[in-house]
Backbone as a chain_set.jsonl record, in Angstrom:
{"seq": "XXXXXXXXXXXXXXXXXXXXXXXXXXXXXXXXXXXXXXXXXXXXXXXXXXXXXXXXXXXXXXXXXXXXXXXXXXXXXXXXXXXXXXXXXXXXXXXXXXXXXXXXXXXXXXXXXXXXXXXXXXXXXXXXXXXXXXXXXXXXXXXXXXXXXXXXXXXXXXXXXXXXXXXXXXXXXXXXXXXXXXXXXXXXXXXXXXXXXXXXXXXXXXXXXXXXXXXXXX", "coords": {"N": [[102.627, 11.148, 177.616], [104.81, 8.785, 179.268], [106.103, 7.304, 182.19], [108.713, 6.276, 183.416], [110.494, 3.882, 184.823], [113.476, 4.272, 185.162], [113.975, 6.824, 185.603], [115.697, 9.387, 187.817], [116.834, 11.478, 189.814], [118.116, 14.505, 188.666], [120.493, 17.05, 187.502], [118.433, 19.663, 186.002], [118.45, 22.308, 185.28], [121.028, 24.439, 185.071], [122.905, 26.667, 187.23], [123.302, 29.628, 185.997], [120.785, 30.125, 184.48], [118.857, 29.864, 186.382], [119.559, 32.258, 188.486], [119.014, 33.957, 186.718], [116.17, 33.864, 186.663], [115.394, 34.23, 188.968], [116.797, 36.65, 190.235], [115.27, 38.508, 188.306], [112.648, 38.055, 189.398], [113.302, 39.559, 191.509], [114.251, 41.449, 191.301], [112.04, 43.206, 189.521], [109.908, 44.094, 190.691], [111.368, 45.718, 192.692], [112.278, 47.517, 190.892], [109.379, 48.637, 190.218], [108.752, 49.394, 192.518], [111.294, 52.054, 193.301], [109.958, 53.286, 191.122], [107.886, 54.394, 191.749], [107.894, 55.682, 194.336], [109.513, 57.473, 193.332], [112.458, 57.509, 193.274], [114.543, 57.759, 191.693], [117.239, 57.771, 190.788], [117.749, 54.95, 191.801], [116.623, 53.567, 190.476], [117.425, 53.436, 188.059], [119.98, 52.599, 188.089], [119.491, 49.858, 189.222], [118.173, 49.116, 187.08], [119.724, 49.231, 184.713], [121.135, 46.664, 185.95], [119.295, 44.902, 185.395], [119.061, 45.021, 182.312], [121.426, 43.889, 181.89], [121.6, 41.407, 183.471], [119.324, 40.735, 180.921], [120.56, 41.058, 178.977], [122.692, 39.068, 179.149], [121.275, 36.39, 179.817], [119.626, 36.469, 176.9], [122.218, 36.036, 175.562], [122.721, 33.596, 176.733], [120.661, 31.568, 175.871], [121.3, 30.868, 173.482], [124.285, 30.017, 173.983], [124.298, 28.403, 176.28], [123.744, 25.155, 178.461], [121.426, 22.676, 177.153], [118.977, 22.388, 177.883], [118.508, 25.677, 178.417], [118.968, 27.012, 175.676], [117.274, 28.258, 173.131], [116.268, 26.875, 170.945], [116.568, 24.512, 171.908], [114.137, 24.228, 173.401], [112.064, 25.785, 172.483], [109.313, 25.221, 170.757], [107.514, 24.036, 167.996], [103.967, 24.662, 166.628], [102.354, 22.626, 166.004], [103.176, 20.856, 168.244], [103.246, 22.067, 170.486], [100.472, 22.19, 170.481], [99.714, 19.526, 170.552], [100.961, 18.836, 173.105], [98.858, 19.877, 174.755], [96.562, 18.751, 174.208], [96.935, 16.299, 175.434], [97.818, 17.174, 178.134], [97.584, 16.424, 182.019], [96.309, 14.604, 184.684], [97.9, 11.545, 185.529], [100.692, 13.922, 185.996], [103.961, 14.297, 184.499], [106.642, 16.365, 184.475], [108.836, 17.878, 181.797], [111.993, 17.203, 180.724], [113.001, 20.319, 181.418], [111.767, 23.129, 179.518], [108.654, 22.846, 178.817], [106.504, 22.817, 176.409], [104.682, 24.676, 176.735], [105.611, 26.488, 178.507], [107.591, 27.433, 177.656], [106.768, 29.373, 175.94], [105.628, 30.745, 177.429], [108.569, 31.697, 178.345], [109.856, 33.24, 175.978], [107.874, 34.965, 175.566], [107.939, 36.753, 178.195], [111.147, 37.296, 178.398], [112.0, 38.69, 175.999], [109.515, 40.889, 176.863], [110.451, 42.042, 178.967], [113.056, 42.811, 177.624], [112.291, 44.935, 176.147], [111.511, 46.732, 177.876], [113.6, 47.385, 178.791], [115.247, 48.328, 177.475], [113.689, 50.561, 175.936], [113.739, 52.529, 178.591], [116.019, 53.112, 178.88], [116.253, 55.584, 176.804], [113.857, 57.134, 177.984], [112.248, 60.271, 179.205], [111.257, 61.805, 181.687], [108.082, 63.871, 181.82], [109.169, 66.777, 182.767], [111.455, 66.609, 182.073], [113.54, 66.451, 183.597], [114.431, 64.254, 184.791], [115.958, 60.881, 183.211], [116.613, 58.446, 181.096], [120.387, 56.962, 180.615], [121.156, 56.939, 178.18], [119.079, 59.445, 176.742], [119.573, 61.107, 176.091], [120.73, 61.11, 173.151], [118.627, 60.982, 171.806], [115.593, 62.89, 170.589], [113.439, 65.453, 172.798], [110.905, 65.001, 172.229], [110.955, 62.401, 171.576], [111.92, 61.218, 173.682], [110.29, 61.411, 175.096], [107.705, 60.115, 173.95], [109.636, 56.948, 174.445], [109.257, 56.791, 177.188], [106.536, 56.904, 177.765], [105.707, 54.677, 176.706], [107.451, 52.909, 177.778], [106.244, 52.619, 180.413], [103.131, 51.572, 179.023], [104.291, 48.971, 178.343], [105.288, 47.935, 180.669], [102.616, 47.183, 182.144], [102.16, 45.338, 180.142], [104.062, 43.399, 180.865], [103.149, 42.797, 183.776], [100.586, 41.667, 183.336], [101.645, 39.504, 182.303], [103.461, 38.509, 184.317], [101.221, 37.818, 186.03], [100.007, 35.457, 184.281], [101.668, 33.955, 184.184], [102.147, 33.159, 187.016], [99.585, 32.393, 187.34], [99.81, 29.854, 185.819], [101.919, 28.258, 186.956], [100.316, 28.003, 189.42], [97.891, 26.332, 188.457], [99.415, 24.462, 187.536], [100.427, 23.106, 190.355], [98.356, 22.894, 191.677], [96.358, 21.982, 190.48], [97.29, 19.728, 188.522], [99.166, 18.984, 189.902], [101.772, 19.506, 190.315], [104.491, 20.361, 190.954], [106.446, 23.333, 189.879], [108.122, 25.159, 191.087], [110.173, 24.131, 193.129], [112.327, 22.884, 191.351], [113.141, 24.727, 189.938], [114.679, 26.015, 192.157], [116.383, 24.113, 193.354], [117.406, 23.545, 191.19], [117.311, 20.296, 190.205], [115.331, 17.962, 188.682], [113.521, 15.107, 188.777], [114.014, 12.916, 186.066], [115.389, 11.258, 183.077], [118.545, 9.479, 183.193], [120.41, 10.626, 181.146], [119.014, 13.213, 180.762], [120.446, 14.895, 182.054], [122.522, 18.156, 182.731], [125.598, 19.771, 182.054], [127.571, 22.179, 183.386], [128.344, 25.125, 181.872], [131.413, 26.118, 182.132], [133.11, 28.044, 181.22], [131.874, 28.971, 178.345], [129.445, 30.788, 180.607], [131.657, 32.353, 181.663], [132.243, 33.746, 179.27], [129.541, 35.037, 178.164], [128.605, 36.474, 180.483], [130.749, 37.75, 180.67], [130.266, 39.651, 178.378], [127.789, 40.516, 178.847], [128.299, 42.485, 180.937], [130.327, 44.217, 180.194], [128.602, 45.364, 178.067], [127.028, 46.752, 179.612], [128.474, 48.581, 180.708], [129.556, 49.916, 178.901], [127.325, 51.543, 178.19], [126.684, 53.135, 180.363], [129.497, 54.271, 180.766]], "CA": [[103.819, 11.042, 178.443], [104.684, 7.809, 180.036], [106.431, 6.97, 183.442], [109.657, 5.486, 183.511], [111.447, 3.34, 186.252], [115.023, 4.781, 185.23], [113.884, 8.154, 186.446], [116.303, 9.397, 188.61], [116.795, 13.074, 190.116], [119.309, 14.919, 188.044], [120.335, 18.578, 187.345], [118.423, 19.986, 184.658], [118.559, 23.996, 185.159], [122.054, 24.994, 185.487], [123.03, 27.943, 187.884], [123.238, 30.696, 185.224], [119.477, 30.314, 184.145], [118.28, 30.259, 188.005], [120.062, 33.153, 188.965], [118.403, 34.716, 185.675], [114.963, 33.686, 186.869], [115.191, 34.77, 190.395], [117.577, 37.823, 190.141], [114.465, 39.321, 187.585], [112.205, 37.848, 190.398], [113.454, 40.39, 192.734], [114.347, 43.2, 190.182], [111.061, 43.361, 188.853], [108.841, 44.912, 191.857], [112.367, 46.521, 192.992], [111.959, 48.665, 189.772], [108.507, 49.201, 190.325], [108.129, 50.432, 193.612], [111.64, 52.687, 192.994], [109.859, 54.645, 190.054], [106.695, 54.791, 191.881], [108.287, 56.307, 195.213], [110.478, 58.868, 193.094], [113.527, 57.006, 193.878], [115.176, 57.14, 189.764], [118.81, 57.043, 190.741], [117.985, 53.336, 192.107], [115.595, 53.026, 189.514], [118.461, 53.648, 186.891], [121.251, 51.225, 188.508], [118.749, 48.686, 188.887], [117.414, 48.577, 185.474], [120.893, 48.894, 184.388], [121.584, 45.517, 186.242], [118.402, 44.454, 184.53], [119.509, 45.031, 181.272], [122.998, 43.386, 181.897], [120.469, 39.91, 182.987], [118.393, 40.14, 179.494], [121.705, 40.68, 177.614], [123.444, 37.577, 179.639], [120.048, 35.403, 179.576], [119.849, 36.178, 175.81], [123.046, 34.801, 175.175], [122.552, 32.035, 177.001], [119.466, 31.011, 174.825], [122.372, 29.968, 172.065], [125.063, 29.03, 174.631], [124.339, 27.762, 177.28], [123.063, 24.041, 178.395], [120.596, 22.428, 176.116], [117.466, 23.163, 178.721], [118.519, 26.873, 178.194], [119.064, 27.467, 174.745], [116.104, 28.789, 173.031], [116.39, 25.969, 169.877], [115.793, 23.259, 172.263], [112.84, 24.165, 174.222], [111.295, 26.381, 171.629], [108.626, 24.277, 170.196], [106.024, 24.657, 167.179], [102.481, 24.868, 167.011], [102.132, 21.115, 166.004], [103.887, 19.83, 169.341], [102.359, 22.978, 171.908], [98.707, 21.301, 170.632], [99.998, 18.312, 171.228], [101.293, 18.828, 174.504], [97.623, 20.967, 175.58], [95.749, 17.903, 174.232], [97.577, 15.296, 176.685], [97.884, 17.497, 179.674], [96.782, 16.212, 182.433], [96.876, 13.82, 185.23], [99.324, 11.794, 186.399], [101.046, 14.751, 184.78], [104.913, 14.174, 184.699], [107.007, 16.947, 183.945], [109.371, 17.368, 180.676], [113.079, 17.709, 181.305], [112.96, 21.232, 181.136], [110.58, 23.619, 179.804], [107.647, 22.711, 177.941], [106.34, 24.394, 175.003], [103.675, 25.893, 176.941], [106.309, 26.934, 179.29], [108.704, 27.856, 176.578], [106.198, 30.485, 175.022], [105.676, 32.194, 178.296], [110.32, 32.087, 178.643], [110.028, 34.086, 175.131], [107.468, 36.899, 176.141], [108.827, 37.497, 179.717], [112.426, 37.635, 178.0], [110.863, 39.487, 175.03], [109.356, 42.1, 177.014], [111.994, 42.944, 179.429], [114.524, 43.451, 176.888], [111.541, 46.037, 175.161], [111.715, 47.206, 179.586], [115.264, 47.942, 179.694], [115.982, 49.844, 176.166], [112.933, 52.395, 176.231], [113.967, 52.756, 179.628], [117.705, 53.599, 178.265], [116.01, 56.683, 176.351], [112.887, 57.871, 178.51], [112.599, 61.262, 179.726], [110.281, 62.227, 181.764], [107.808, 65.123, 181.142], [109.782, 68.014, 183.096], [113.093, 66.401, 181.766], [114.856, 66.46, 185.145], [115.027, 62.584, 185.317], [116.152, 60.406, 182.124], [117.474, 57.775, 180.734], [121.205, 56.861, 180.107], [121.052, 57.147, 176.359], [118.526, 60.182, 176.406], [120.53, 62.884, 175.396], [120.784, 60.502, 171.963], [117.368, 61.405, 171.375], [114.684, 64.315, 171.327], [113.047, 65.558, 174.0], [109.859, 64.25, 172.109], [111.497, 61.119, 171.572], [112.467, 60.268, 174.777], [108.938, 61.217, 176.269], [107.258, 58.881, 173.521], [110.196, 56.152, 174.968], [108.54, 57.047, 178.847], [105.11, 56.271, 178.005], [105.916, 53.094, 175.656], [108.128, 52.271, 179.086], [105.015, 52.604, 181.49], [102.342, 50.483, 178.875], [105.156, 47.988, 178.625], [105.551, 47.46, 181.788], [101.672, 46.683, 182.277], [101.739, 44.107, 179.546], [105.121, 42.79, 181.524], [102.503, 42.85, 184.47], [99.57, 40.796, 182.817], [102.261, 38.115, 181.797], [103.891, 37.332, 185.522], [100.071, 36.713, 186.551], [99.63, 34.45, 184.039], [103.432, 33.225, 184.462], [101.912, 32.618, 188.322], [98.27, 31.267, 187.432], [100.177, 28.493, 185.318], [102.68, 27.543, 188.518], [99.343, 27.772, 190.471], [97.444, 25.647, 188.057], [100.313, 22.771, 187.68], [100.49, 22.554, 191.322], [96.754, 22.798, 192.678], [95.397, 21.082, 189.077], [97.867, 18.872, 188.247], [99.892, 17.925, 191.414], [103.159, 19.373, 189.864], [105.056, 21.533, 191.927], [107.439, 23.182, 189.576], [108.966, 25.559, 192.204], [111.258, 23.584, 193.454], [113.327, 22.402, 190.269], [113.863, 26.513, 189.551], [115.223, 26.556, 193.329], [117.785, 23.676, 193.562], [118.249, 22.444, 189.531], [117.028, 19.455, 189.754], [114.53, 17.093, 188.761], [113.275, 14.044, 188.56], [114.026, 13.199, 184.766], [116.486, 10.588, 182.493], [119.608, 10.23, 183.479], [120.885, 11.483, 180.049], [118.844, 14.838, 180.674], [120.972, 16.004, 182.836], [122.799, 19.14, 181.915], [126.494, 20.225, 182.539], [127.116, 23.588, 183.65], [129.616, 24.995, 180.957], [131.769, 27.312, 182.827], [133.931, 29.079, 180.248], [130.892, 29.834, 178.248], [129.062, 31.352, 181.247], [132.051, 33.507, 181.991], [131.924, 34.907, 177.948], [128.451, 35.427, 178.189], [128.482, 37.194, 181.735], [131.175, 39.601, 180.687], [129.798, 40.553, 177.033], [126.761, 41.25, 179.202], [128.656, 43.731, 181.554], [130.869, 45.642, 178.953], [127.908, 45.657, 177.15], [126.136, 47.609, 180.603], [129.452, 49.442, 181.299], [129.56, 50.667, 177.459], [126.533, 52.302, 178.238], [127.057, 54.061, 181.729], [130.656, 55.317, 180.138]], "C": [[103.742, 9.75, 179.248], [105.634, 7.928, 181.266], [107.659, 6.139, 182.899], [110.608, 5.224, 184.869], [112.823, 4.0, 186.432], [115.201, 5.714, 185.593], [115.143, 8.489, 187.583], [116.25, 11.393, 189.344], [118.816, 13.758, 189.729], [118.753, 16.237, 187.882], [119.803, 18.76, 185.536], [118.36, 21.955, 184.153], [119.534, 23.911, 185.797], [122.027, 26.367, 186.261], [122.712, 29.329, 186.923], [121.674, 31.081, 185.217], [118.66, 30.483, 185.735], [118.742, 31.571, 188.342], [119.312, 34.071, 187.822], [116.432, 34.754, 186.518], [114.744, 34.62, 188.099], [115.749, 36.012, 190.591], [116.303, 38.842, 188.991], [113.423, 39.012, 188.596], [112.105, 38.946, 191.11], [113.462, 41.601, 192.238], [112.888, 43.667, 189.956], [110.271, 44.056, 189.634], [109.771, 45.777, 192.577], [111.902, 47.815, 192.381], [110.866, 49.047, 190.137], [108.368, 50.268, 191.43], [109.722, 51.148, 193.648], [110.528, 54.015, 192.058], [108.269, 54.685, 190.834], [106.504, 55.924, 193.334], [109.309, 57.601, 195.08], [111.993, 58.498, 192.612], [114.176, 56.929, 192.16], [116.593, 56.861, 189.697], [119.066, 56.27, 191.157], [117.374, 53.183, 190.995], [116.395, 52.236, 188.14], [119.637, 52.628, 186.814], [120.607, 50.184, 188.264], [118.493, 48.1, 187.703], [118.704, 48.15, 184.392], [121.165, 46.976, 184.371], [120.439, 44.994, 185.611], [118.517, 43.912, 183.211], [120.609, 43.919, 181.329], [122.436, 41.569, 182.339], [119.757, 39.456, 181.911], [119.369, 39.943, 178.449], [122.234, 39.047, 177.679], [122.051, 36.228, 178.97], [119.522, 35.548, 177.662], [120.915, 35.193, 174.732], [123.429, 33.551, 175.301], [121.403, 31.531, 176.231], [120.546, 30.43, 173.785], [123.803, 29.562, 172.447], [125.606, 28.255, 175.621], [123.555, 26.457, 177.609], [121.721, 24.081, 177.453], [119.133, 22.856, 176.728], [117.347, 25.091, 178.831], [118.265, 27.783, 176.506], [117.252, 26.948, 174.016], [115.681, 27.511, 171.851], [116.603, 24.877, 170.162], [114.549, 23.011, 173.024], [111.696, 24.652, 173.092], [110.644, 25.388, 170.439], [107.603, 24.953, 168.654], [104.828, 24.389, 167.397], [102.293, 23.013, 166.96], [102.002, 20.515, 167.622], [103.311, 20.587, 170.49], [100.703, 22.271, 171.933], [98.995, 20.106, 171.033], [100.279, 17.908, 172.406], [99.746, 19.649, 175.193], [96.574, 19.532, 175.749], [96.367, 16.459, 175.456], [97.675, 15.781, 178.246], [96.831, 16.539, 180.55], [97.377, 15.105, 183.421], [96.7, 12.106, 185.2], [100.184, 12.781, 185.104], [102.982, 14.093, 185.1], [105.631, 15.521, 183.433], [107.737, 17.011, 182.836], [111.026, 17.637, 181.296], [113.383, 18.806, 180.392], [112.03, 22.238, 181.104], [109.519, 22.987, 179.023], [107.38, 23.277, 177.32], [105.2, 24.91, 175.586], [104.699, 26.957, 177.868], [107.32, 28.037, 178.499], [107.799, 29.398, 175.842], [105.983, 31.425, 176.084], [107.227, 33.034, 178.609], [110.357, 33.331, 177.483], [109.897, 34.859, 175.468], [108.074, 37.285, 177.033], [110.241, 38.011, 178.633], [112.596, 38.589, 177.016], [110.619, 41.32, 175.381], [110.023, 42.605, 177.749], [112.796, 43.456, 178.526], [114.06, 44.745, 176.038], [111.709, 46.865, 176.769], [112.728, 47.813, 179.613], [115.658, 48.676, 178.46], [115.228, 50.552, 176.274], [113.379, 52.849, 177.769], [115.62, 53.691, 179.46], [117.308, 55.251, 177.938], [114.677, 57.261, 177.127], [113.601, 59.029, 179.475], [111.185, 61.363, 180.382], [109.264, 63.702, 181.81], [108.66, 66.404, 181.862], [111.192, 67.692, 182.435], [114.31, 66.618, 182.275], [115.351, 64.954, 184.597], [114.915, 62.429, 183.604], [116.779, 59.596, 181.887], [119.188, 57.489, 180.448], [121.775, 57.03, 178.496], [120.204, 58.151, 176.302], [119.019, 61.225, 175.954], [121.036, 62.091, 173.666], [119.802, 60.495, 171.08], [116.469, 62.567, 171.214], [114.095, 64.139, 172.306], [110.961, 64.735, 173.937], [110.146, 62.83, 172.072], [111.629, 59.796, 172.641], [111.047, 60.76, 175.667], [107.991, 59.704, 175.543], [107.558, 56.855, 173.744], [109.041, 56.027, 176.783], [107.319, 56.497, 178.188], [105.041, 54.695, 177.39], [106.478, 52.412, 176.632], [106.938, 51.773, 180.074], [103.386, 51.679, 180.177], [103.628, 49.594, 179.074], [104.998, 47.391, 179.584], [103.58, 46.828, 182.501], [101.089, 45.354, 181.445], [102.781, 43.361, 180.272], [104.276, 42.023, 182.962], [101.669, 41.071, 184.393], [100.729, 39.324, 182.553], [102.922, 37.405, 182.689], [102.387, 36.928, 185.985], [100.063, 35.534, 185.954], [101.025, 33.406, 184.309], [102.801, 32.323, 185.648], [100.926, 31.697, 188.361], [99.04, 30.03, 187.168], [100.883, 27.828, 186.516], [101.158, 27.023, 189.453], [98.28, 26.525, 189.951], [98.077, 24.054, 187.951], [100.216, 22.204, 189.035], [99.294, 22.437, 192.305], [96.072, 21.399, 191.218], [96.108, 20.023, 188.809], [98.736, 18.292, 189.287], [101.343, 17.885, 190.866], [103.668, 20.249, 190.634], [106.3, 22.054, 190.954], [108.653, 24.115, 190.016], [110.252, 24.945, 192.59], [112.646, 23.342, 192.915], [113.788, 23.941, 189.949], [114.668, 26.642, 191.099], [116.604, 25.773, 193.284], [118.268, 23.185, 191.981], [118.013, 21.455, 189.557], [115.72, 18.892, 189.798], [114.049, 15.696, 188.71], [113.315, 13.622, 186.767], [115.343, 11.579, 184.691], [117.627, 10.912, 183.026], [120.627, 10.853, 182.331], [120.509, 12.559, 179.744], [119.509, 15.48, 181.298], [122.344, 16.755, 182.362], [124.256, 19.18, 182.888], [126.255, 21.442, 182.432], [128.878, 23.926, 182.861], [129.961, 26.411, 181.452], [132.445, 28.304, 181.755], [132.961, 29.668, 179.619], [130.105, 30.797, 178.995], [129.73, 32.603, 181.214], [131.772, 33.995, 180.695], [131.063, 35.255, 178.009], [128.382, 36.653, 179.147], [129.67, 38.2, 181.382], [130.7, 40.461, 179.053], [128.769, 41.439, 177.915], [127.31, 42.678, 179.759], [129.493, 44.677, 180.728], [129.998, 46.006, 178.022], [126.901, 47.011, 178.246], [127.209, 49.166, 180.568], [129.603, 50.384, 180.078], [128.383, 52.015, 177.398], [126.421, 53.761, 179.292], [128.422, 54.833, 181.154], [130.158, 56.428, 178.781]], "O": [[102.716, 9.548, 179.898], [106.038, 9.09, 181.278], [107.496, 5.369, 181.953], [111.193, 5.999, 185.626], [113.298, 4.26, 187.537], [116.324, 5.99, 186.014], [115.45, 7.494, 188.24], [115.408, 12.238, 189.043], [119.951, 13.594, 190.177], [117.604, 16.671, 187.96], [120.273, 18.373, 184.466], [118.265, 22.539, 183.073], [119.482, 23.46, 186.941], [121.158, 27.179, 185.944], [121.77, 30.035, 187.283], [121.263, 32.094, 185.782], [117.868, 31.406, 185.925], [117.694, 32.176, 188.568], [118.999, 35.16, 188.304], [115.782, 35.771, 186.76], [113.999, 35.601, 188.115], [115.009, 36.675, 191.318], [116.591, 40.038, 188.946], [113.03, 40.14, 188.895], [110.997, 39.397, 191.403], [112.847, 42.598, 192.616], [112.705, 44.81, 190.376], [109.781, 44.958, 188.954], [109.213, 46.689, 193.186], [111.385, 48.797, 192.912], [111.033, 50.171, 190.61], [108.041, 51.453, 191.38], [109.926, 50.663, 194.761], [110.412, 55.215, 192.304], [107.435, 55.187, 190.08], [105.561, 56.692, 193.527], [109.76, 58.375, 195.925], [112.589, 59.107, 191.724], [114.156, 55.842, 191.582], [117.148, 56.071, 188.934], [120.271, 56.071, 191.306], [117.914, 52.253, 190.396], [116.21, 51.188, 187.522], [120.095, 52.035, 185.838], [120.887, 49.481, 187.292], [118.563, 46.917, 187.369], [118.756, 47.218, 183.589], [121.317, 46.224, 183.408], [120.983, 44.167, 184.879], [118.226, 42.761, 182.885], [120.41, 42.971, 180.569], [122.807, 40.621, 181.647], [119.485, 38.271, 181.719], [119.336, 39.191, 177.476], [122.238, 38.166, 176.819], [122.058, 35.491, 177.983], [119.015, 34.519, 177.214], [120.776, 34.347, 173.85], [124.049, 32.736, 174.618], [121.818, 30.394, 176.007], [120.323, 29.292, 173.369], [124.524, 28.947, 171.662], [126.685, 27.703, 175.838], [122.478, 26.48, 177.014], [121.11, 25.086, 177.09], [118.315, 23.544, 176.116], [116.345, 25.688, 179.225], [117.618, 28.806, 176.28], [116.479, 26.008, 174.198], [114.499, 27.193, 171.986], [116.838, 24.03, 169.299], [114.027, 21.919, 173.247], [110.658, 24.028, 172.87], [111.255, 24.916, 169.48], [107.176, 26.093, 168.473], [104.556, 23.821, 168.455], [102.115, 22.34, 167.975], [101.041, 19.908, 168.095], [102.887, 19.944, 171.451], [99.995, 21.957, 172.89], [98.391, 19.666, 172.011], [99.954, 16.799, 172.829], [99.855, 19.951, 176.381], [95.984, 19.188, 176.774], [95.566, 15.93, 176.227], [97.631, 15.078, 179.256], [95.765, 16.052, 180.174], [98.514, 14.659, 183.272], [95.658, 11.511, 184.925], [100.302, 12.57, 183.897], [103.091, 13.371, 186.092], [105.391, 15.675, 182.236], [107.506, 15.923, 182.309], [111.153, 18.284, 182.335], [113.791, 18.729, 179.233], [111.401, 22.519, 182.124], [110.184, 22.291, 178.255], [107.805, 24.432, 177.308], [104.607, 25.717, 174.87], [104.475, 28.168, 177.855], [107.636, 29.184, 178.815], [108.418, 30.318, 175.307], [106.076, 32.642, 175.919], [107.372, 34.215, 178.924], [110.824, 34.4, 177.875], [110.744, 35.687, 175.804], [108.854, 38.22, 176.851], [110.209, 39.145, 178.156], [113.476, 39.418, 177.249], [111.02, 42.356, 174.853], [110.401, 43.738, 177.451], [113.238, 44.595, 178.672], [114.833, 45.475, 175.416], [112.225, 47.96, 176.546], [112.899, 48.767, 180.373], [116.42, 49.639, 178.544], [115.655, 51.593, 176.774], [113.146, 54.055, 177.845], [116.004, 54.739, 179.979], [117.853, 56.139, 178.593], [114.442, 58.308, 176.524], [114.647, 59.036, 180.122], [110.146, 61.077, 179.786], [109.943, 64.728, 181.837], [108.719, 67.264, 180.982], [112.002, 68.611, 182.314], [115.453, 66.838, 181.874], [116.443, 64.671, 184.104], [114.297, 63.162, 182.832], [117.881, 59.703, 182.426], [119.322, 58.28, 179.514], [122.907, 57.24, 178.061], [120.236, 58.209, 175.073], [118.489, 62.188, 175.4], [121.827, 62.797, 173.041], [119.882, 60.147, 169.901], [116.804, 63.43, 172.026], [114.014, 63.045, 172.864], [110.19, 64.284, 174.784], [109.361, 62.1, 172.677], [111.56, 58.567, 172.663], [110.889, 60.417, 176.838], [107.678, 58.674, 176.14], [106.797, 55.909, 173.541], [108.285, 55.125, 177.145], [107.323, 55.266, 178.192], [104.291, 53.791, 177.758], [106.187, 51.216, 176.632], [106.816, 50.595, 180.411], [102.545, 51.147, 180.901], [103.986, 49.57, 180.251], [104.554, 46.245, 179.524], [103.592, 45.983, 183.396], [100.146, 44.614, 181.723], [102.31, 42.231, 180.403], [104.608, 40.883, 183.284], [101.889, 39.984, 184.926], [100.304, 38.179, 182.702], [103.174, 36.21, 182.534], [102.238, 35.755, 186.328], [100.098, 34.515, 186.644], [101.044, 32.21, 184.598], [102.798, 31.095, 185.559], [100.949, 30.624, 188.965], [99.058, 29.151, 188.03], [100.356, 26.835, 187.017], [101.003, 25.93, 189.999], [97.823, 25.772, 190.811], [97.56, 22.957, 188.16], [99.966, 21.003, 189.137], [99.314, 21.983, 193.449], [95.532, 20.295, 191.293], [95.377, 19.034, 188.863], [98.911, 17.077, 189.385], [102.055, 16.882, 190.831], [102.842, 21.09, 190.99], [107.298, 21.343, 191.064], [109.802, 24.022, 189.583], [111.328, 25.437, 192.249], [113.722, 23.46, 193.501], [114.982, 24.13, 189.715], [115.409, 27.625, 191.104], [117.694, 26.339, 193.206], [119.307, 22.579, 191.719], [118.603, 21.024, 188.566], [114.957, 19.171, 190.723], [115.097, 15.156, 188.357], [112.415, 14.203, 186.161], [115.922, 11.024, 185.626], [117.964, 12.053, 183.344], [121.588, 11.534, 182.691], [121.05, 13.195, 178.839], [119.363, 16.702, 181.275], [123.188, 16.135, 181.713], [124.273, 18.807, 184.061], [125.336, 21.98, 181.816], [129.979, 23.411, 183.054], [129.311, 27.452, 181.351], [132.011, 29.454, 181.691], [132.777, 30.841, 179.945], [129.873, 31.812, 178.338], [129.18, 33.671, 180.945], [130.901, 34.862, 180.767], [131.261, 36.467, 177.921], [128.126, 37.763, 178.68], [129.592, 39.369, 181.758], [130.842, 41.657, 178.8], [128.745, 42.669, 177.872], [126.967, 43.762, 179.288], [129.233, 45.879, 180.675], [130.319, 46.829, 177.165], [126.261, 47.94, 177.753], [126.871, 50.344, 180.455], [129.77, 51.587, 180.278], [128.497, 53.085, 176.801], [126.175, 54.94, 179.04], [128.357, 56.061, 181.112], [130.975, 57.209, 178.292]]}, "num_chains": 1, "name": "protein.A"}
């Protein structure tokens, strides 16, 4: 990676994808400590609105700005070794994610969306509390959903640490802070990386997601 003078500070995470990041941010230990305090008819809305973020943030992977969609960040093995063997400092970020970055956007996105459908059909063992879709299933069905919900959610676990070590490693090891650029959208980058924010798409995306939530709750 070299240094360039033309650098400038431009937007390269549009609103949609921030609000994705940070809105699962907050959800994510929401949900937890709900189902761990009892609490399932927040548990249930929540996850709902959960769902209705992995649907949206899916579809933005194929239409939304080029730093979003999954078929410009999403790298192969060639170019992730390539980028492991260069790390390092003066590190300068990429505009966007990186393909090491890019393989942790998959799993997270990955395993939520495995988070929010067994979650659709879990019952739990007395079969008071249950999913929205459980009555679509058996009663074995939707317990085998519950426990596949609860590992899940421990490999979901294991993957924001490492999500965090890496933030903690760029910015103690490498002297990158990449906090910031997920807070306001921009970075330091080309000025031809920088991304428009394509509103009409957003809205299609953002309501497939919710008639796709509301389809479910009706």
């Amino acid at each position: 990676m070299t240094t360039d003078r033309n650098h400038t500070l431009v937007t390269i995470f549009d609103p949609a994808l921030r609000l994705f990041h940070w809105g699962a941010a907050v959800l994510i230990p929401v949900l937890w400590w709900t189902a761990e305090n009892g609490h399932y008819d927040w548990h249930r809305r929540i996850g709902l609105t959960m769902l209705g973020l992995v649907i949206f943030r899916i579809l933005w992977g194929f239409i939304g700005p080029a730093t979003a969609r999954f078929g410009e960040f999403v790298k192969g093995p060639g170019a992730i070794l390539n980028y492991v063997q260069n790390l390092g400092r003066p590190y300068h970020p990429a505009a966007g994610h990186n393909p090491l970055g890019a393989l942790s956007v998959i799993a997270l996105i990955a395993v939520l969306a495995a988070q929010t459908s067994l979650g659709l059909f879990a019952v739990d063992v007395d079969g008071i509390e249950s999913g929205p879709l459980s009555h679509l299933v058996s009663f074995d069905t939707g317990r085998e959903a519950a426990e596949l919900h609860e590992t899940n959610f421990k490999i979901l676990t294991v993957l924001i640490v490492l999500h965090l070590g890496a933030i903690a490693f760029y910015r103690f090891g490498l002297g990158a802070n990449l906090i910031p650029s997920m807070i306001t959208g921009k970075r330091r980058a080309k000025p031809e990386d920088e991304i428009v924010f394509p509103v009409m798409r957003f809205m299609v995306a953002a309501a497939i997601a919710v008639v796709a939530v509301m389809a479910i709750v009706l």
